[in-house]
Structure formats: C-alpha cells, structure tokens
C-alpha positions as CSV (number, residue, x, y, z in Angstrom):
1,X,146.4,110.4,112.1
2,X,148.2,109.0,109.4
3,X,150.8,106.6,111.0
4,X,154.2,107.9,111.5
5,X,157.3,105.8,109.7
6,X,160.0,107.3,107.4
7,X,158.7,107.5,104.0
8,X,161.0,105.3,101.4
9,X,163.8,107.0,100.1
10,X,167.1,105.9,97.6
11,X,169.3,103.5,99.7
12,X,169.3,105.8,102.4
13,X,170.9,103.0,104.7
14,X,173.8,102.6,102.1
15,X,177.6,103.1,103.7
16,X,179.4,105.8,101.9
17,X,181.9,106.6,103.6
18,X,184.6,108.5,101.2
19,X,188.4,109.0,101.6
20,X,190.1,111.4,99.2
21,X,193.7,111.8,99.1
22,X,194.5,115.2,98.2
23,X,198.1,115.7,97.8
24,X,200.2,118.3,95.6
25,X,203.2,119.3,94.8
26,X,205.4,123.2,93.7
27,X,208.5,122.6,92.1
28,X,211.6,124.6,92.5
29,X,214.3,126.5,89.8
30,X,217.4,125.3,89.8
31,X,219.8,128.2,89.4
32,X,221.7,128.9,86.1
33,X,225.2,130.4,85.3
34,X,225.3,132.7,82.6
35,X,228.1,131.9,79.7
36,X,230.3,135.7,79.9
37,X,230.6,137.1,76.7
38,X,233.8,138.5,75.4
39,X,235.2,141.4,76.7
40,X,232.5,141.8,79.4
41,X,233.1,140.8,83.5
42,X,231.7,137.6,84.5
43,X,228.3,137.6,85.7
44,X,227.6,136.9,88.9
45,X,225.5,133.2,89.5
46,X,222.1,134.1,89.9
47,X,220.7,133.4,93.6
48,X,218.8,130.3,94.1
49,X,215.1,130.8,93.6
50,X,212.9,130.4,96.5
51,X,211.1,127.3,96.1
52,X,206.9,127.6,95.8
53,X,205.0,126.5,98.8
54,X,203.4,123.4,98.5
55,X,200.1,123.9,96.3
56,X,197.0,121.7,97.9
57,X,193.8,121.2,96.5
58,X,191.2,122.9,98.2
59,X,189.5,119.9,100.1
60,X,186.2,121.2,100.0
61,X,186.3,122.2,96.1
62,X,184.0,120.8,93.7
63,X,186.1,120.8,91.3
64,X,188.7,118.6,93.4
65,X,186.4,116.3,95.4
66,X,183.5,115.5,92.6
67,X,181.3,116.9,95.4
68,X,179.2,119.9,96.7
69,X,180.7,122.1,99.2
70,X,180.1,120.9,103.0
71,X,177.7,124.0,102.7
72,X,175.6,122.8,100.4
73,X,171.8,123.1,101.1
74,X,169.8,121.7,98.5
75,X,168.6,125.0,97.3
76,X,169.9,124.1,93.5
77,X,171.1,120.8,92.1
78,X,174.4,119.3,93.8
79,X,175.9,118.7,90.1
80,X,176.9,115.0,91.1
81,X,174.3,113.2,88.9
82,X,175.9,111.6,85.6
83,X,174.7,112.6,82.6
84,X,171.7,114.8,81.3
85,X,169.9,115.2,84.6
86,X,166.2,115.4,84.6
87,X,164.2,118.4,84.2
88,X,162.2,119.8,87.0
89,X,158.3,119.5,87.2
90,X,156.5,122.2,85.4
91,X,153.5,123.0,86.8
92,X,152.1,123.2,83.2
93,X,151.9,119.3,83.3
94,X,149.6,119.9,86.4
95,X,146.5,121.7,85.4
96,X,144.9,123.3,88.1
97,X,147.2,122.1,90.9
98,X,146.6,125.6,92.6
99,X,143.1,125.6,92.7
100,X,141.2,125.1,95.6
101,X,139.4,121.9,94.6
102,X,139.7,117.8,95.1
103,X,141.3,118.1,91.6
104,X,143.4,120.7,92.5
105,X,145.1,118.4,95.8
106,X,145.4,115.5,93.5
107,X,147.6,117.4,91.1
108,X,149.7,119.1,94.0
109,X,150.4,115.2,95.1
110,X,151.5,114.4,92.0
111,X,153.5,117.3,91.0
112,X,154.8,116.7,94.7
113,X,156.1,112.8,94.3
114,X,157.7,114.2,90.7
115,X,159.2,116.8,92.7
116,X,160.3,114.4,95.3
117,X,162.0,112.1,92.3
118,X,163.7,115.4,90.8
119,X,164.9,116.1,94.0
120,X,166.2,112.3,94.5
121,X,168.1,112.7,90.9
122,X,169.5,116.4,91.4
123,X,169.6,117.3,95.1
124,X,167.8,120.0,94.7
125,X,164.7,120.1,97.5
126,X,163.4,123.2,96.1
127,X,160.1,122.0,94.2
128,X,159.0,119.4,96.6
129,X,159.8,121.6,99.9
130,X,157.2,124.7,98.3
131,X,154.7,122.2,98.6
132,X,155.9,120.6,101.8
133,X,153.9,122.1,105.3
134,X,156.9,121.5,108.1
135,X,153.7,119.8,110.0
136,X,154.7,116.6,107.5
137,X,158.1,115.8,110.1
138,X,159.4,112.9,108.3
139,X,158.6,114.8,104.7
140,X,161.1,117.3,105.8
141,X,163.5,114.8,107.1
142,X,163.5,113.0,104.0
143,X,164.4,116.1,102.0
144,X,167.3,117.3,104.6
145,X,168.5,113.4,103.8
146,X,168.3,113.5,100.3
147,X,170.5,116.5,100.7
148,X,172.6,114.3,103.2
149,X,173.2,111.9,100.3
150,X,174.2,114.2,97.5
151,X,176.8,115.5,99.9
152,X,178.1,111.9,100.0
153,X,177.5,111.8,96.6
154,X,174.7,109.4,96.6
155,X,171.6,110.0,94.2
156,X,168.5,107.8,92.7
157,X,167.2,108.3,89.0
158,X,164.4,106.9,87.7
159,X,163.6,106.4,83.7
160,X,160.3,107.6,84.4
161,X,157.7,108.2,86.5
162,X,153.6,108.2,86.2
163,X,150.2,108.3,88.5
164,X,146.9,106.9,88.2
165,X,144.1,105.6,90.3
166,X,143.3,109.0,92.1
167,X,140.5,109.3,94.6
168,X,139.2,110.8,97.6
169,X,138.5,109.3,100.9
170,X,137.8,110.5,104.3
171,X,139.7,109.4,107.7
172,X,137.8,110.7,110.7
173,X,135.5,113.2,109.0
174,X,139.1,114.3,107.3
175,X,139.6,113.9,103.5
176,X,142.5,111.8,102.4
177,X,143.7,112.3,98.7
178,X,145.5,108.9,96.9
179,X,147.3,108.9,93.9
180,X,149.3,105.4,92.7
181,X,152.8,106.0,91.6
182,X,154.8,104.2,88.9
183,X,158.3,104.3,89.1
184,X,160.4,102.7,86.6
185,X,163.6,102.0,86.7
186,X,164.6,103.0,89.7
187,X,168.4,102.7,90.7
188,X,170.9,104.3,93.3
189,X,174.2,105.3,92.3
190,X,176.7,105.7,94.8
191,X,180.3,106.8,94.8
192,X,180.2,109.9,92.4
193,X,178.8,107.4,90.0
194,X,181.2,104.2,90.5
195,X,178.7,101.8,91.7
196,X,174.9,101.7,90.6
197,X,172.1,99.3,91.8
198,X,170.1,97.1,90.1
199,X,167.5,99.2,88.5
200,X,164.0,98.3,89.6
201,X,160.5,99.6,88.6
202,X,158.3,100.4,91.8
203,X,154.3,100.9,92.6
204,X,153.5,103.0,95.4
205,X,150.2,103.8,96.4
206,X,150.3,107.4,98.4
207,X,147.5,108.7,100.7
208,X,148.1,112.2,101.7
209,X,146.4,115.2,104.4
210,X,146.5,118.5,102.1
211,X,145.4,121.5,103.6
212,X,145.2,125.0,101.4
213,X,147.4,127.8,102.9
214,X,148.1,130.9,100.5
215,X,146.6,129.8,97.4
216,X,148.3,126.2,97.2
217,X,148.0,123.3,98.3
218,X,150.2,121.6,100.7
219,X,151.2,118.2,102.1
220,X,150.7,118.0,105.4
221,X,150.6,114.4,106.4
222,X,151.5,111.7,104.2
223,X,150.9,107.4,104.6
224,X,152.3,105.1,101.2
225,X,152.1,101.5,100.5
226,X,154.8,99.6,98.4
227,X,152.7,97.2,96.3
228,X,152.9,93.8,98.1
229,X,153.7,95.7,101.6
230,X,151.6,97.0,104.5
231,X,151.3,100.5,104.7
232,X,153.6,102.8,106.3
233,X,154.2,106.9,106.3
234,X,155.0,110.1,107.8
235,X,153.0,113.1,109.7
C-alpha cells in the first residue's frame, strides 16, 4: 500500500489560540418632572424606569466573533476568507472525469486537488469529500482539519493552481494514477485575516489508488512528493 503519513495541509501546526472580549452594556432613563401648567394640579414625578438588562453579544455569533458557529461543519464556506473567495471547481473544466477510463481517474485527481485548494480557501469540504472514499483515513482527516482551522479562523489561498505530467503506473498488479500539481502563491492567513505568511509557489507530485463506485471515480489511497522531498501520503 501507499505509505501512510498526513498529507500536507495550510499551517496546520500554527497556534491560534483566540480570546475575544465580549462585553456590553443597557443604559437606564433617568426620571423627569413635568413643568405644571397653569391652573392644573401638579403632576406626579414619573417612577424611575427599570433599567435594561445588560445586553451581551452572542459569543458564538458570526456576526460578533468574525467566525463560524462552533457548529460549523464544512458543508458550505465558513465566510472567514478576505476578499472575493475562489470559485469552486466546475466539473466542466474536467472533461470526462466521470467516465470509467485512465482519463477519466486523471481528471477526478485533478478536479480533487482543486477541490482540496477550494476547500483550504473557503472551508467548505463539500467538492473534495464527493470524491473522497472514507478508505483514504488521513484524506478525511485532512478535510475534518481544514474545517478545524476555519473554525479558528485559519485558511490558505492560493493565486492559482495547475497539473501536468499525468500518467499511469502499476504498484503490485494495482494501477497508480500521478498528476504534478502547481501551486502558486500559496499563503496562510491566520487570525480572521491579521497575519498572512509568506506566499510561496509549490510542486507536488500526487500518486493516487482510484477505484469506480457509482459512476465516479474516487480516491481511495493517496502518496505525494513535495519537489525536493521524499515521498510521503495517506491510505
């Protein structure tokens, strides 16, 4: 099998540890004394008015905290990323990614890593987990921590990303698909957008176990080398 360390992910060792100090205030009336007219009887002073409970920010509001809700789950973007966030893949830049063919796996792995980046950028797992088998253990983990991240309000972004050199092998009598991956500009942002890495550009060379389940194709084991480092990956 493929050999089994955590796939590379957006400063997933970076502290972020948060404080917010949510505080608010109601304000009182003071009471008034109406001026008697002429010829009338004096009014009485009007009671003191109860004074408003004190009005706190929800802490878990995203309106309050710049985050998502504790809830959160990745199903939809967490709305921390500044700026225009990318669009998700379109399956139309994928020709044949469905279909059950060599052609047809390389295209799922590549509309999978752009899934992967969309989901680094937005929080939102959604694309890359459809193509995703739960077989690939630290594919899934990555996702649940990407998800981890936006809820610290950590995300990565990328200017752009592209693939070349694709090509089928076999490992064991089993095929392996590999696709390179071009990554440019790469940077974390941490801290609702405060603090942002160096951008980067980065080569990655994937080699992935696809197996066809209900007309798709899905990753099911998955090995990438950083260009310059030994290989490492997930089952």
């Amino acid at each position: 099998m493929l050999s089994a360390k955590a796939l590379p992910i957006y400063a997933a060792t970076v502290a972020a540890a948060l404080s917010l100090m949510l505080t608010g205030c109601g304000q009182g009336s003071e009471a008034t004394t109406p001026t008697p007219g002429t010829g009338q009887a004096e009014q009485k002073q009007a009671a003191p008015a109860r004074p408003k409970p004190e009005e706190k920010p929800d802490p878990d509001d995203p309106q309050v905290t710049g985050l998502p809700r504790a809830d959160y789950d990745g199903s939809g973007p967490s709305g921390i990323y500044k700026g225009i966030p990318p669009a998700p893949p379109d399956p139309a830049d994928f020709p044949g990614m469905n279909e059950n063919t060599d052609a047809g796996a390389i295209q799922t792995l590549k509309y999978w890593d752009t899934a992967m980046s969309y989901s680094i950028a937005t929080g939102d797992i959604s694309y890359a987990k459809k193509y995703t088998s739960n077989e690939c253990d630290n594919c899934i983990a990555t996702l649940s921590n990407i998800v981890s991240q936006h809820k610290r309000g950590i995300y990565g972004k990328s200017k752009s990303i592209t693939h070349s050199d694709a090509s089928v092998g076999l490992e064991k009598g089993r095929k392996v698909y590999y696709v390179t991956s071009d990554v440019e500009g790469f940077s974390a942002v941490e801290d609702r957008g405060k603090t942002q890495s160096e951008a980067k550009d980065e080569l990655y060379r994937f080699a992935a176990y696809m197996d066809y389940r209900n007309n798709q194709w899905q990753v099911v084991g998955l090995s990438f080398a950083r260009e310059g480092d030994e290989e490492s990956g997930a089952k």
